[in-house]
C-alpha positions as a Python dict, from the first residue, in 0.01 Angstrom:
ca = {
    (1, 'X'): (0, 0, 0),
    (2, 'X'): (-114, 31, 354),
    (3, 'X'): (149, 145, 527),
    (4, 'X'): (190, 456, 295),
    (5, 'X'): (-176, 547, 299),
    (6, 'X'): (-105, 541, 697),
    (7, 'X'): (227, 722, 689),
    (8, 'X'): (2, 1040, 439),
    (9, 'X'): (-257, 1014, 696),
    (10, 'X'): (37, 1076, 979),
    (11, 'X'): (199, 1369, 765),
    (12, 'X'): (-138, 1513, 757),
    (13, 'X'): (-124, 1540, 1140),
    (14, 'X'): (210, 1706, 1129),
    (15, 'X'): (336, 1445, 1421),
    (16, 'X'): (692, 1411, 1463),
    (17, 'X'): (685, 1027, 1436),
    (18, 'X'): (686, 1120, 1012),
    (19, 'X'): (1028, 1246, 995),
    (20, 'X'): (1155, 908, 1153),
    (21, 'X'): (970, 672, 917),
    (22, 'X'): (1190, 516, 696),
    (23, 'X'): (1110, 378, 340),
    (24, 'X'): (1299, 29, 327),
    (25, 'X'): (1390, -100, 29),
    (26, 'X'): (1548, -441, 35),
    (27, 'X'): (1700, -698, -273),
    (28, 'X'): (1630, -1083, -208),
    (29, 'X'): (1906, -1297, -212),
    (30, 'X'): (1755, -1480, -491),
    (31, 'X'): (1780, -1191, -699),
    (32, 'X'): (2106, -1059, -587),
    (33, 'X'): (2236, -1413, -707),
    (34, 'X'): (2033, -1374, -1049),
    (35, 'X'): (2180, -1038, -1083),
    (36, 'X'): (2613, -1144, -1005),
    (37, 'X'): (2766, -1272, -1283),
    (38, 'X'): (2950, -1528, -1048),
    (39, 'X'): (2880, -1612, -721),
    (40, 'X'): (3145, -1834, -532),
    (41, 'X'): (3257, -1930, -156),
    (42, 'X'): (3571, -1919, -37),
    (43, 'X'): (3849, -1834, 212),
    (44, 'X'): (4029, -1500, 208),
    (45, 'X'): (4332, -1540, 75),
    (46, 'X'): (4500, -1198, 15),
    (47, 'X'): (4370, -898, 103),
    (48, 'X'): (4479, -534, 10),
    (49, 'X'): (4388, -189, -8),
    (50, 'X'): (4389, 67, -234),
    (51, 'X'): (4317, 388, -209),
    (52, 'X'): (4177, 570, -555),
    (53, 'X'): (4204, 939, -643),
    (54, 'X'): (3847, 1007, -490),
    (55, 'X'): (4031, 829, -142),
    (56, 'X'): (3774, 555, -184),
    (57, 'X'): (3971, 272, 20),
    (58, 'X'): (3936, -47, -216),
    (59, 'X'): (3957, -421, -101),
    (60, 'X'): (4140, -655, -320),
    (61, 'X'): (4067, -962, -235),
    (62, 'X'): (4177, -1291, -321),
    (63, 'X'): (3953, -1560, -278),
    (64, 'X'): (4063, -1948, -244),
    (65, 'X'): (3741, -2071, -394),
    (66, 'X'): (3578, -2390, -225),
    (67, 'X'): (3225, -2369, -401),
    (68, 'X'): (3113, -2252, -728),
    (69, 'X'): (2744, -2121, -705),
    (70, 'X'): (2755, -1890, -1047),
    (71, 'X'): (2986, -1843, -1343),
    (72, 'X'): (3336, -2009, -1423),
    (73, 'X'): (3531, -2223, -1173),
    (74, 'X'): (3823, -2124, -1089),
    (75, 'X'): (4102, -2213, -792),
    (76, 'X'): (4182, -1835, -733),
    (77, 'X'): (3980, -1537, -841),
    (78, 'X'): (4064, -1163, -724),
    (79, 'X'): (3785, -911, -732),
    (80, 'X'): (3818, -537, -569),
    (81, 'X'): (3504, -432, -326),
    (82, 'X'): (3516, -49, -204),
    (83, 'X'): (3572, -112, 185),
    (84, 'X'): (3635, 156, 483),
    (85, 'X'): (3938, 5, 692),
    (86, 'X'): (3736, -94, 898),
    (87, 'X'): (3506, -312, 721),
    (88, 'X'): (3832, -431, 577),
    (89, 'X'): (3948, -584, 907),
    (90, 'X'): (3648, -758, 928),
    (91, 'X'): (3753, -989, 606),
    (92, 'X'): (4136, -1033, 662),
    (93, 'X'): (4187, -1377, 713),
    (94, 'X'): (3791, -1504, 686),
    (95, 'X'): (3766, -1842, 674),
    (96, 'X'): (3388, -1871, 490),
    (97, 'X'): (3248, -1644, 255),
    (98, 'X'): (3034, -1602, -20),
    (99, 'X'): (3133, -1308, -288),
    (100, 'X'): (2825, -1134, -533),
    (101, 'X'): (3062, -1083, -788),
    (102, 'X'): (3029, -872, -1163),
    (103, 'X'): (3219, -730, -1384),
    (104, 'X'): (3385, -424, -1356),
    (105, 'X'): (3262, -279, -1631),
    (106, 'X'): (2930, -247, -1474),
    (107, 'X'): (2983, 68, -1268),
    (108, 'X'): (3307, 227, -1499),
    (109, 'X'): (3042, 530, -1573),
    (110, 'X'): (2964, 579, -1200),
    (111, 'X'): (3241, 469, -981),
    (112, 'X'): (3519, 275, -1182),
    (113, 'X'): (3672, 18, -942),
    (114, 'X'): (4089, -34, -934),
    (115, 'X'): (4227, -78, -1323),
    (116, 'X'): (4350, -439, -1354),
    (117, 'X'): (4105, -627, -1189),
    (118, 'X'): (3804, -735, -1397),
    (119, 'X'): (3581, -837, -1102),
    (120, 'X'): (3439, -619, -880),
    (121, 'X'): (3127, -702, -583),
    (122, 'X'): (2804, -621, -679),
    (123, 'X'): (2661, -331, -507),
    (124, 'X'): (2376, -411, -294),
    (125, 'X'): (2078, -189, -159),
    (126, 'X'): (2129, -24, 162),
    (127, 'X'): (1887, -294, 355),
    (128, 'X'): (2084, -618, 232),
    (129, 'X'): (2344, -864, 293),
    (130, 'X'): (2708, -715, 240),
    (131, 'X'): (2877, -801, -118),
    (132, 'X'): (3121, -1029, 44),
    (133, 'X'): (2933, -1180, 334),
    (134, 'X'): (3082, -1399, 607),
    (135, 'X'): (2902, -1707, 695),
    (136, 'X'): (3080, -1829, 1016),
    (137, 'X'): (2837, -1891, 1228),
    (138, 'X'): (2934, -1635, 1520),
    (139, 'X'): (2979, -1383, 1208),
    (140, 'X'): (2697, -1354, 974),
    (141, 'X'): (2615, -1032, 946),
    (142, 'X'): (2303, -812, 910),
    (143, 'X'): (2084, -1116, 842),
    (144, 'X'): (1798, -930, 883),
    (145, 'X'): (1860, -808, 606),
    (146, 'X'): (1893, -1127, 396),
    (147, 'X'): (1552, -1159, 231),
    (148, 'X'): (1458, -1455, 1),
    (149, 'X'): (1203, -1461, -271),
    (150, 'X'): (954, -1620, -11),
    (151, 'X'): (925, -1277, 212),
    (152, 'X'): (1118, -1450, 446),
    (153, 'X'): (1471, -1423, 605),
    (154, 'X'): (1765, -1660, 591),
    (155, 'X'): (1952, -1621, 947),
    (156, 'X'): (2204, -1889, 940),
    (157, 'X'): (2490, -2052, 705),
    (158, 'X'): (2263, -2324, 631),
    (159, 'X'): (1945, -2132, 517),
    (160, 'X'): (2170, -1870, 340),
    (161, 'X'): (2342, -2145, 91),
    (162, 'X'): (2087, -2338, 55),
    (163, 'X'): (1854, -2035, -85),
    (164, 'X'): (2180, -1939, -292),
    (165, 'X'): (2205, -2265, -452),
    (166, 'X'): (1859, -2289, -557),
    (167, 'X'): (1824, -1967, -718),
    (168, 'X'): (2158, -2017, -912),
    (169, 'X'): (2009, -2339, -1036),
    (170, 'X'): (1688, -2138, -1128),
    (171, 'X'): (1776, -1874, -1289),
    (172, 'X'): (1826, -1938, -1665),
    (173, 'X'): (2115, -1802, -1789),
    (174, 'X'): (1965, -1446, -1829),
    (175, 'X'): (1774, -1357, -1591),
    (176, 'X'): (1404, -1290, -1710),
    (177, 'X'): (1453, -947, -1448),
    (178, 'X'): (1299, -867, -1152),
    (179, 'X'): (981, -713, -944),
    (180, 'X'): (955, -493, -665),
    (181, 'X'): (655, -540, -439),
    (182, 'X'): (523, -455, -110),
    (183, 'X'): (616, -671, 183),
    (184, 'X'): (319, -748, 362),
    (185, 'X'): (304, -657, 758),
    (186, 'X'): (267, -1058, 866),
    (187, 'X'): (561, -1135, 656),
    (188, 'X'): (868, -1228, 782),
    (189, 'X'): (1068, -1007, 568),
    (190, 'X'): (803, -700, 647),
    (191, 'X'): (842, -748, 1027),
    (192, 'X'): (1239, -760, 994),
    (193, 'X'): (1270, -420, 786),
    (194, 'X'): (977, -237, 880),
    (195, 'X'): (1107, 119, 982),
    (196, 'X'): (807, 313, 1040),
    (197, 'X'): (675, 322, 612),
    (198, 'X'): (600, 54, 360),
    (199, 'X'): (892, -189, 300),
    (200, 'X'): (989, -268, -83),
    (201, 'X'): (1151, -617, -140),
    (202, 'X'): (1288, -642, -506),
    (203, 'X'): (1230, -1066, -593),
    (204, 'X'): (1394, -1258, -906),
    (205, 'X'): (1146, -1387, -1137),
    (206, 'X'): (1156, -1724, -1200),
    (207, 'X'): (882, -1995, -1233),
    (208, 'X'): (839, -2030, -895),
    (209, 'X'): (787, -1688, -813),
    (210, 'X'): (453, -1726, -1008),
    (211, 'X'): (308, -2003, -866),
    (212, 'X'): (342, -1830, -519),
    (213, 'X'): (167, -1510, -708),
    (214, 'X'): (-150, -1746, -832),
    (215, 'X'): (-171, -1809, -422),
    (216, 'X'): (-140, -1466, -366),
    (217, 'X'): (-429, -1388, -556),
    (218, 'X'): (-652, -1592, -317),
    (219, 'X'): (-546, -1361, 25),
    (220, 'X'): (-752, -1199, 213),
    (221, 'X'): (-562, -893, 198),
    (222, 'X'): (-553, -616, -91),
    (223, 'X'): (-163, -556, -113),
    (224, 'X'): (-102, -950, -133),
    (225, 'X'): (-368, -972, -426),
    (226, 'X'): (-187, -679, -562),
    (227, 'X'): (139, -838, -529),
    (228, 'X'): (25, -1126, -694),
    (229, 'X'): (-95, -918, -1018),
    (230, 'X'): (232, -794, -1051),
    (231, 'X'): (415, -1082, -1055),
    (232, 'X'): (177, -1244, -1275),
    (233, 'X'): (189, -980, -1543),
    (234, 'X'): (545, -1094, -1646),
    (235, 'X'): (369, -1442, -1750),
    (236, 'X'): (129, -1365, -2028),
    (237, 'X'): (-100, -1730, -2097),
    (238, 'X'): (-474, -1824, -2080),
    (239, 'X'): (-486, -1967, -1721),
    (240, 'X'): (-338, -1614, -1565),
    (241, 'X'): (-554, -1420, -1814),
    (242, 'X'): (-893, -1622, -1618),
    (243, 'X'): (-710, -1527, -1327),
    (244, 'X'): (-712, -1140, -1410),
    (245, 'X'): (-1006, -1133, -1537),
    (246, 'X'): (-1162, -1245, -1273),
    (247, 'X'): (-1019, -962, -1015),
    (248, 'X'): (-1190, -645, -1243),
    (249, 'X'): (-1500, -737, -1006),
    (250, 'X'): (-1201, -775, -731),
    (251, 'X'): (-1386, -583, -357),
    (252, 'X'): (-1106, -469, -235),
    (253, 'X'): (-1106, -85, -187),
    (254, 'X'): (-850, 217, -61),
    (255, 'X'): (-1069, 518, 92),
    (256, 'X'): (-859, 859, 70),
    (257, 'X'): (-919, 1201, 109),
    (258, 'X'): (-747, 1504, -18),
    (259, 'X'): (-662, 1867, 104),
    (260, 'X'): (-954, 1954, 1),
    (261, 'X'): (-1199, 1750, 140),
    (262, 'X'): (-1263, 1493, -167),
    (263, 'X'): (-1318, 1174, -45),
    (264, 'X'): (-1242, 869, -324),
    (265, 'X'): (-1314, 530, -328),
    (266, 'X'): (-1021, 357, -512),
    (267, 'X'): (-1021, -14, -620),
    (268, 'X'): (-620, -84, -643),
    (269, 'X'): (-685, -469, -760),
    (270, 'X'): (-927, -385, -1039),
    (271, 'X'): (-675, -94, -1188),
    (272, 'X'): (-358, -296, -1161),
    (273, 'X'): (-527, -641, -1362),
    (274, 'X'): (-711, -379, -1594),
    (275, 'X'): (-359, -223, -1698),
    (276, 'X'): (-217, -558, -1736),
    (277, 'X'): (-470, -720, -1930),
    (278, 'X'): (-541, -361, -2149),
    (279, 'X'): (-185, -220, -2170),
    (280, 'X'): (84, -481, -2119),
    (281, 'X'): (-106, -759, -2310),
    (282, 'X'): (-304, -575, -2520),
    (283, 'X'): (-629, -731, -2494),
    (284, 'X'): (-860, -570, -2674),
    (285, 'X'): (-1225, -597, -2615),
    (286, 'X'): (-1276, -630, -2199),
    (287, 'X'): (-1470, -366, -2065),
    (288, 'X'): (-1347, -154, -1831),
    (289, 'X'): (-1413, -205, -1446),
    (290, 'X'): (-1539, 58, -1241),
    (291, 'X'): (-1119, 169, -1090),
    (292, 'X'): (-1262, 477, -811),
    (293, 'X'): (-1618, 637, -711),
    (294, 'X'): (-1627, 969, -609),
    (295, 'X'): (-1774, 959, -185),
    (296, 'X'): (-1790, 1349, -151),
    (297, 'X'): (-2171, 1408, -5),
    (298, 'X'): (-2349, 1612, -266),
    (299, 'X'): (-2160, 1504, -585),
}
């Protein structure tokens, strides 16, 4: 990952732009929608708070439902979310929203939500859209934080259901899981988040996801490449096998060096197909690629 190799390399130098470089990680909205058991869009109804025996202010909502994105369809559902006041406020009386819903037994070991309501919003990495997100168009907040499976970011109502929708209809009915890979600088989604290290988006898997990673392989750039052989390693069949094999020749190359002088010549592409092909398939027979070369003069 480039931006961590640079933000060693700045450590090294002791400067004081280190201690402001933030690692980002992100969720896309494609996964965030794989990951709810419902999804719906609504009007606020009701909303009330409760205050638990940690004084953790809870939301209870309830939610006129208009659309159905995930799970059961229902008129009226009621879910808690774990709200300041003031966030609160912000919902009372919200004409369009769109609730990441699961339920509540999900987080009873870590943070049990109020007893007698079985849904609860899903809890979403710090750089992402809120669990109950408002999509009037003066309102919708922290969209650069709304990520899709592309690397890029959906900014309006429109772009926002639209992604929704087609990662409901997807995603089979469980989720084949997710992958977390490194946004590239150019993309969308890394220019958005970037804070100073590398920027971590988790995507869905799905079918599409790994036709975009057969492109990926084709880039110019090492991370994408990379990006692409992680992705592909969740779909095992002859034509991605070619494809891997091909990249334990791949040129691309990391140059490090250590504390104590010992420069290394790494080849990230070659080592990430070889594991997949060796340890996650279990391939047996494919020689090993040359993976690093030792660049310290006199060794």
């Amino acid at each position: 990952m480039r931006w961590t190799h640079i933000l060693l390399c700045v450590g090294l130098l002791c400067s004081t732009e280190t201690a402001q470089a933030e690692l980002v990680m992100a969720e896309s909205l494609d996964w965030i929608v794989a990951d709810s058991d419902r999804v719906l869009r609504g009007r606020v109804a009701a909303l009330d708070d409760h205050v638990d025996a940690q004084n953790t202010h809870w939301a209870l909502i309830t939610l006129e439902c208009t659309e159905t994105l995930k799970g059961d369809v229902a008129e009226r559902v009621r879910f808690s979310v774990a709200l300041p006041p003031a966030e609160q406020r912000r919902l009372r009386d919200a004409r369009d929203v769109i609730a990441f819903l699961v339920s509540r037994s999900r987080y009873d070991h870590t943070q049990p939500s109020p007893a007698g309501v079985a849904l609860t919003a899903r809890r979403i990495t710090s750089w992402g859209p809120p669990p109950v997100l408002r999509l009037e168009r003066a309102a919708i907040e922290r969209a650069d934080d709304i990520v899709t499976n592309d690397l890029t970011i959906a900014r309006t109502r429109a772009d926002i259901l639209e992604r929704a929708r087609y990662a409901s209809r997807s995603t089979p009915a469980r989720p084949l899981g997710s992958v977390s890979i490194d946004a590239w600088p150019n993309s969308e989604a890394g220019k958005a988040l970037y804070a100073g290290s590398a920027v971590l988006v988790t995507l869905n898997i799905d079918e599409m996801l790994a036709v975009k990673a057969r492109t990926w392989l084709r880039s110019d750039a090492v991370e994408t490449r990379l990006n692409g052989v992680k992705v592909l390693a969740f779909f095992r069949g002859p034509e991605n096998e070619i494809l891997l094999r091909a990249l334990l020749n791949d040129p691309g190359e990391w140059t490090q060096m250590d504390e104590s002088g010992t420069r290394t010549r790494s080849f990230p592409v070659r080592s990430a197909a070889w594991e997949v092909l060796s340890s996650r398939w279990q391939i047996r027979g494919i020689r090993p690629p040359v993976m690093a070369q030792d660049l310290t003069p006199g060794r």
